[in-house]
Residue frames as a rotation matrix with the C-alpha (Angstrom) as fourth column:
UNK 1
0.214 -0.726 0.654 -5.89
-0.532 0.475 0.701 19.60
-0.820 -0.497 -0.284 7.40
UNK 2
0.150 -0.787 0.599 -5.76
0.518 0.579 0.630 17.68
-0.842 0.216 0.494 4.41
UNK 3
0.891 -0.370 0.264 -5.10
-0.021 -0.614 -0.789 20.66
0.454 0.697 -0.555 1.96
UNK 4
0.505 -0.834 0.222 -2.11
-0.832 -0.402 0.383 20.89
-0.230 -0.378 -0.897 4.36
UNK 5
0.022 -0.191 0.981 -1.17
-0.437 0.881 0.182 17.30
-0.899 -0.433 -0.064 3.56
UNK 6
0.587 -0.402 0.703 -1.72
0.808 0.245 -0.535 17.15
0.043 0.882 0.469 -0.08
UNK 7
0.857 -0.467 -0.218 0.66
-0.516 -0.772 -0.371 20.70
0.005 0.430 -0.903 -0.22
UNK 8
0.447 -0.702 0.554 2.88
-0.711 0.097 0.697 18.49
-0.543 -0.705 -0.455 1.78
UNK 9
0.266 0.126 0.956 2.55
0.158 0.972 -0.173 15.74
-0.951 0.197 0.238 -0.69
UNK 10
0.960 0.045 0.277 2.79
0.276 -0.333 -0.902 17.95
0.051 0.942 -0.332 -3.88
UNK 11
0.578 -0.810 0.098 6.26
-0.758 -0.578 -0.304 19.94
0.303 0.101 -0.948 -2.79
UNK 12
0.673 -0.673 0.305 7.86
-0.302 0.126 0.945 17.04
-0.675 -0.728 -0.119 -1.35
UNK 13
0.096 -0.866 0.491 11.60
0.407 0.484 0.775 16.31
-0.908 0.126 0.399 -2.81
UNK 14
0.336 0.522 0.784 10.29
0.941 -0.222 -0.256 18.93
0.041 0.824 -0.566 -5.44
UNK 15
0.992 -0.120 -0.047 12.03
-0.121 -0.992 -0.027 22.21
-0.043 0.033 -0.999 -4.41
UNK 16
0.548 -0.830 0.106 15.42
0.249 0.040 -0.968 22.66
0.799 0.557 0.229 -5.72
UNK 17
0.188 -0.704 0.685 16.13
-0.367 -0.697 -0.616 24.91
0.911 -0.136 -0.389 -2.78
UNK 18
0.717 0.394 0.574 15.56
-0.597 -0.076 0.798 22.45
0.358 -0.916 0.181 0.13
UNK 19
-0.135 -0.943 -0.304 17.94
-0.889 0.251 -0.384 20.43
0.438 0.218 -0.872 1.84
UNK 20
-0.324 -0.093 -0.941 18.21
0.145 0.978 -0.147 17.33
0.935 -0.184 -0.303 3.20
UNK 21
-0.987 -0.111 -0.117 17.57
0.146 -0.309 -0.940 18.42
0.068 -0.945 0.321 7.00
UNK 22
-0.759 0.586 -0.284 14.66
-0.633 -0.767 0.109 20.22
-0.154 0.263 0.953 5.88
UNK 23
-0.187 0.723 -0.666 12.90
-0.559 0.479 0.677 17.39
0.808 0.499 0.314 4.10
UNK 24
-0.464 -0.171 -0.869 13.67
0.497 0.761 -0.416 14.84
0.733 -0.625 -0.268 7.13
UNK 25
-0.671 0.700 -0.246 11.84
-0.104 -0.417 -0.903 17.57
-0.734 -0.580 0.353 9.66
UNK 26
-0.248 0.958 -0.144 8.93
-0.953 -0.268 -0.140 17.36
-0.173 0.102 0.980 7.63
UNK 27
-0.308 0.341 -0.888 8.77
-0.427 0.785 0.450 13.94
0.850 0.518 -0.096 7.70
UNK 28
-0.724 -0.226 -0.651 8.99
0.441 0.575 -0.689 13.95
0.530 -0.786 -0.317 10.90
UNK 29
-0.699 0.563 0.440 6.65
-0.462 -0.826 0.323 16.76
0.546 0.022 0.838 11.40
UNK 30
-0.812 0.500 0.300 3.96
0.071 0.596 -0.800 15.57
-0.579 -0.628 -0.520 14.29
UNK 31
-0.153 0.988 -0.034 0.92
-0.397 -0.093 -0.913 16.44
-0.905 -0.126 0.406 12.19
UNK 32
0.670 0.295 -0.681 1.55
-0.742 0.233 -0.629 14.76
-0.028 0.927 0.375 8.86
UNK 33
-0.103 -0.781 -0.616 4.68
-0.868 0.373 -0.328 12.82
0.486 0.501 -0.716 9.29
UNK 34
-0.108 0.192 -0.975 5.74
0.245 0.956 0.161 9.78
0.963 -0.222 -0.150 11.39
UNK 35
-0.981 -0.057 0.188 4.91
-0.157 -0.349 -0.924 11.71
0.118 -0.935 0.333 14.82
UNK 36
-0.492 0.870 0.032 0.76
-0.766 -0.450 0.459 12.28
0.414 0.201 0.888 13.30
UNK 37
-0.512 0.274 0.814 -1.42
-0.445 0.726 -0.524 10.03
-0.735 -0.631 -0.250 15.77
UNK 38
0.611 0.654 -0.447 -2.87
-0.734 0.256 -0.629 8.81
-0.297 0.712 0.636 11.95
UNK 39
-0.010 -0.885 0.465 -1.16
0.058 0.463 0.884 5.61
-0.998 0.036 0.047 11.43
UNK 40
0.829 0.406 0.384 -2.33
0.522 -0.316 -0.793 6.60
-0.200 0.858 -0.473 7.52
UNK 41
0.898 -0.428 0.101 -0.14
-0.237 -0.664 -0.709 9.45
0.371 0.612 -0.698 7.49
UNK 42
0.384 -0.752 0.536 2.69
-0.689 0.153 0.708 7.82
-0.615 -0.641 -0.460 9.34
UNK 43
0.032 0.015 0.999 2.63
0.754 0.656 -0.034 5.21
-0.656 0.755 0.010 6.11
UNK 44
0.997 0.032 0.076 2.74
0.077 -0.702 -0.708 8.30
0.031 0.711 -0.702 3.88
UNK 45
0.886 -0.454 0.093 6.00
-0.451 -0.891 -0.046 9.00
0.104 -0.001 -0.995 5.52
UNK 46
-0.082 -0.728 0.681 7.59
-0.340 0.663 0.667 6.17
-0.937 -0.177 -0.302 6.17
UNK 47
0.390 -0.213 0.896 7.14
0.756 0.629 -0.180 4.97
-0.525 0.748 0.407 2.46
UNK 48
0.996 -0.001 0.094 8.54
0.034 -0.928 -0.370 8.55
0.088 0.371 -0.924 1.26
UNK 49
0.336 -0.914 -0.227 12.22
-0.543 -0.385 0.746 7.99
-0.769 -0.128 -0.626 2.90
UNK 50
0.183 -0.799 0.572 13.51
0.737 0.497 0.458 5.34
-0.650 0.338 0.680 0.07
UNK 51
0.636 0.578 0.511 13.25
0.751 -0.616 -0.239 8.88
0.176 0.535 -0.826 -2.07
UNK 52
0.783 -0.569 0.252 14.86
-0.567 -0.819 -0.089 10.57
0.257 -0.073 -0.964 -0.21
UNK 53
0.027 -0.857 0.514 18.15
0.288 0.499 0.817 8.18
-0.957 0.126 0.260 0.31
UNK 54
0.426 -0.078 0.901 17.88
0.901 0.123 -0.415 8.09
-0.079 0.989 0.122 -3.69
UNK 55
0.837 0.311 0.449 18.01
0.325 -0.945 0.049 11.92
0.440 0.105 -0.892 -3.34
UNK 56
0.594 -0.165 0.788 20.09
-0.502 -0.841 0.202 12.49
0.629 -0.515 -0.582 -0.87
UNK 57
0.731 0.198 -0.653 22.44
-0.101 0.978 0.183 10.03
0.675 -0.068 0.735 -0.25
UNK 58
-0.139 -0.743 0.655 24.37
-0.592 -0.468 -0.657 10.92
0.794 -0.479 -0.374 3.04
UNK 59
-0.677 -0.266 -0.686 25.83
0.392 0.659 -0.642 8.81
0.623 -0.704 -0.341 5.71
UNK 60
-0.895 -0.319 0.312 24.35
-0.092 -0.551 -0.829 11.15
0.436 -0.771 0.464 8.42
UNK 61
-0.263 0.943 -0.204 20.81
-0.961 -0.274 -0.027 11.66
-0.082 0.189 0.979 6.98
UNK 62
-0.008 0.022 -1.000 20.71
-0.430 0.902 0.023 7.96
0.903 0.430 0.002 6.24
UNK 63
-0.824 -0.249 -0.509 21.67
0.384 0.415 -0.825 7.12
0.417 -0.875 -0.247 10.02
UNK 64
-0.982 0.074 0.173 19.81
-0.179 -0.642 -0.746 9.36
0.055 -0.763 0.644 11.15
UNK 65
-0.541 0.790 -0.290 16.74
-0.837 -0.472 0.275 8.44
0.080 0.392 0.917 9.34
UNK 66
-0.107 0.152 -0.983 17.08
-0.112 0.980 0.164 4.60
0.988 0.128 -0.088 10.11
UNK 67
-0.984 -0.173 0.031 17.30
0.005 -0.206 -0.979 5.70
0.176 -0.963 0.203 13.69
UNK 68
-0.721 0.667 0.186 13.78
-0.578 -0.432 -0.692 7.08
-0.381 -0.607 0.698 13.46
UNK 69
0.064 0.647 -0.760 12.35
-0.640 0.611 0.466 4.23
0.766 0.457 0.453 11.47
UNK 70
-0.437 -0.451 -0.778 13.35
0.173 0.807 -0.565 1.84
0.882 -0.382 -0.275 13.93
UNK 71
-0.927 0.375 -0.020 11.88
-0.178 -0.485 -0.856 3.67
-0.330 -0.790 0.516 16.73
UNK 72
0.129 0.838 -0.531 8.79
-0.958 -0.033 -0.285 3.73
-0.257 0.545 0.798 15.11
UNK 73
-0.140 0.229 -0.963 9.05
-0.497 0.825 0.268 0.08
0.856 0.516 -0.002 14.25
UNK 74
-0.998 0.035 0.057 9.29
-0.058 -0.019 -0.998 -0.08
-0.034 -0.999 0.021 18.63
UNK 75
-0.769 0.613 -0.181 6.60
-0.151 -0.450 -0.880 1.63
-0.621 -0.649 0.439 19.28
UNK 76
-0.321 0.804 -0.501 4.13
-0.947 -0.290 0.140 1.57
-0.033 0.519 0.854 16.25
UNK 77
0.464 0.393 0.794 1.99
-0.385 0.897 -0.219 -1.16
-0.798 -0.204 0.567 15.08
UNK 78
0.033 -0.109 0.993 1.94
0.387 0.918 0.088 -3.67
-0.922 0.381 0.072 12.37
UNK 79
0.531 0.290 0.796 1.33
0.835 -0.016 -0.550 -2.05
-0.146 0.957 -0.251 9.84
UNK 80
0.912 -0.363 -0.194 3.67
-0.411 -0.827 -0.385 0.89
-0.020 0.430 -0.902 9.81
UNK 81
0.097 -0.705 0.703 6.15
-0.304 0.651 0.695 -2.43
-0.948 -0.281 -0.151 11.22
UNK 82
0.640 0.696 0.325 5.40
0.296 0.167 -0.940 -3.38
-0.709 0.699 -0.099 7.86
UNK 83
0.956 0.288 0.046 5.93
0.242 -0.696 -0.676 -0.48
-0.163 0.657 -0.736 6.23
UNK 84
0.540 -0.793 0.281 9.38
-0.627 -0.157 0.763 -0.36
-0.562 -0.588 -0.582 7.68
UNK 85
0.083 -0.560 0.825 10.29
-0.241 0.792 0.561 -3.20
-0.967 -0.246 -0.070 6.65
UNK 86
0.614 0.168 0.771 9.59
0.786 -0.048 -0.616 -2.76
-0.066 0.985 -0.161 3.01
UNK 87
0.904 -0.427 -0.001 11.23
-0.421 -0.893 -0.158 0.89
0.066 0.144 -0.987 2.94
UNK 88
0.167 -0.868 0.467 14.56
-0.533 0.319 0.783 -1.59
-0.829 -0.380 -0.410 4.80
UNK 89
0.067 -0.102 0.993 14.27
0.504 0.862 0.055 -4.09
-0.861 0.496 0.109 1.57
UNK 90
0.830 0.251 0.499 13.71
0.558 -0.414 -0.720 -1.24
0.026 0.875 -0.483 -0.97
UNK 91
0.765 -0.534 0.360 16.87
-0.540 -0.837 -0.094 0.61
0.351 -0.123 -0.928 0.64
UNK 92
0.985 -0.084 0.149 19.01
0.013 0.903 0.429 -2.35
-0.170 -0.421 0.891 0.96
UNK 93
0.443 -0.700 0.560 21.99
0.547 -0.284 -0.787 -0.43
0.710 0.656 0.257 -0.65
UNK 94
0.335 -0.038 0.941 21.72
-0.476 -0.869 0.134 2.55
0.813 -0.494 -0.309 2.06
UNK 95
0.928 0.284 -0.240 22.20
0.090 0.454 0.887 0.20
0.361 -0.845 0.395 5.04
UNK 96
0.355 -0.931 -0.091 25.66
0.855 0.362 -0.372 -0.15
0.379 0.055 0.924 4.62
UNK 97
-0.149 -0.210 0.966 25.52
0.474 -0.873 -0.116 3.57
0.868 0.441 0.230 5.64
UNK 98
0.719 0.683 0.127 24.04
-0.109 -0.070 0.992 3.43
0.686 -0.727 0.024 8.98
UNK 99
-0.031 -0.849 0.527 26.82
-0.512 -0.439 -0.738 4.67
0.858 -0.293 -0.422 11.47
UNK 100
-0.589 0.123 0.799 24.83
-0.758 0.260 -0.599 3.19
-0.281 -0.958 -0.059 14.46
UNK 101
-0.277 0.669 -0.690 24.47
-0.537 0.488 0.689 0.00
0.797 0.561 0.224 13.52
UNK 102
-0.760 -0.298 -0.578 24.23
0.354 0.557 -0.751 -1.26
0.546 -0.775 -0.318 17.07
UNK 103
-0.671 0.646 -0.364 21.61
-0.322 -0.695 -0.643 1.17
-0.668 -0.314 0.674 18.22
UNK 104
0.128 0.855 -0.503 19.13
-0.871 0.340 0.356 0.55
0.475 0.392 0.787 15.08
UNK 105
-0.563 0.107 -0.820 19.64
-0.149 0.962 0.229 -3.11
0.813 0.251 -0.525 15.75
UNK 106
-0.884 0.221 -0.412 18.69
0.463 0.530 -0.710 -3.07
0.061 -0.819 -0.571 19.60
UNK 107
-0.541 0.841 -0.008 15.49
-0.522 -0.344 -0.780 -0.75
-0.659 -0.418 0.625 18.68
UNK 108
-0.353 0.256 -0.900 14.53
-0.879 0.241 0.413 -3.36
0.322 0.936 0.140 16.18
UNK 109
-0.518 -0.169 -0.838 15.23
-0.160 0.982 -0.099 -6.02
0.840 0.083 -0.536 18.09
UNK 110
-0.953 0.191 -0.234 13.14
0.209 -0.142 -0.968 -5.32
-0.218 -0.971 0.095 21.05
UNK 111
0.225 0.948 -0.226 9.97
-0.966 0.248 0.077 -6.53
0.129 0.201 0.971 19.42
UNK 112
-0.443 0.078 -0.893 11.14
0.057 0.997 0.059 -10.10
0.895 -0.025 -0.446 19.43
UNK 113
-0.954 0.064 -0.292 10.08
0.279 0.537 -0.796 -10.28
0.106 -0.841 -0.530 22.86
UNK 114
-0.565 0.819 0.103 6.48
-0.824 -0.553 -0.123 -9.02
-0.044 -0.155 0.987 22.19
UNK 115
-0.445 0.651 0.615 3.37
-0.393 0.475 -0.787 -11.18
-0.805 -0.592 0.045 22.57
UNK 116
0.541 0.750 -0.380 2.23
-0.480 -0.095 -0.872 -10.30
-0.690 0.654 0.308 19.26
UNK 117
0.041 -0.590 0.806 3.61
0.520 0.701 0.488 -13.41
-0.853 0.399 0.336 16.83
UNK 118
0.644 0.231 0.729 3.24
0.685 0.248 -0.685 -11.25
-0.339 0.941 0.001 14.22
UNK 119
0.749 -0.655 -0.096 5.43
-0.661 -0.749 -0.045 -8.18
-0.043 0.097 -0.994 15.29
UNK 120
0.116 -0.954 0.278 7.86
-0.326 0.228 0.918 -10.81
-0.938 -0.197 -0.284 16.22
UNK 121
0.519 0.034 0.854 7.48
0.639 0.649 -0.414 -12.15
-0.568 0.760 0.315 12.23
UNK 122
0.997 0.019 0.077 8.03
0.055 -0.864 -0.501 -8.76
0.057 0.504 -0.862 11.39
UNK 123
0.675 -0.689 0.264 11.16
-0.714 -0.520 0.468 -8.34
-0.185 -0.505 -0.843 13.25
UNK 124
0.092 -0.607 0.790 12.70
0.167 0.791 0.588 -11.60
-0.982 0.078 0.174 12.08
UNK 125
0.704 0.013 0.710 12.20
0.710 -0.016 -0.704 -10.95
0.003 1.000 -0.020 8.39
């Protein structure tokens, strides 16, 4: 498993012939990406998309990809919440790109009402 994970780590945003689609399924990929019950390798992948925005700088792929951060800022913990939230400051250009901005906002915003004072810190910043 992790020979499969550094290949994953060596080729990524490195082949000429891949596309944008392509790279975004393997980030999403359940065993290495932000699906992998490792919150480790879910922090691999979430710090990997400002990279690909740089790369690849489409409305679609951009929505789409803030879509699944946001989810993942739902559901995960603190520390990929975090991670999020650094990838959202480091990509602070791309936002403007996000088609659904009404959707990301209400899976973002639906930590404020958690228990935990820090997700909700998260989620205000």
């Amino acid at each position: 498993m992790a020979m499969r994970a550094n290949i994953f780590n060596e080729n990524f945003l490195n082949e000429a012939d891949q596309d944008a689609n392509t790279v975004l399924i393997e980030l999403d990929k359940g065993s290495i990406g932000l699906r992998s019950a490792k919150i480790g390798e879910q922090c691999e992948a979430i710090i990997r998309f400002p990279k690909l925005f740089e790369k690849y700088p489409f409305p679609i792929l951009i929505n789409s990809s803030f879509l699944k951060l946001a989810e993942l800022f739902r559901i995960g913990s603190n520390l990929s919440r975090l991670w999020i939230l650094r990838v959202c400051q480091q990509s602070e250009k791309h936002l403007e790109k996000i088609v659904n901005v009404e959707e990301f906002v209400k899976r973002i915003f639906m930590v404020i009402h958690s228990n935990d004072p820090v997700a909700r810190a998260l989620t205000l910043r």
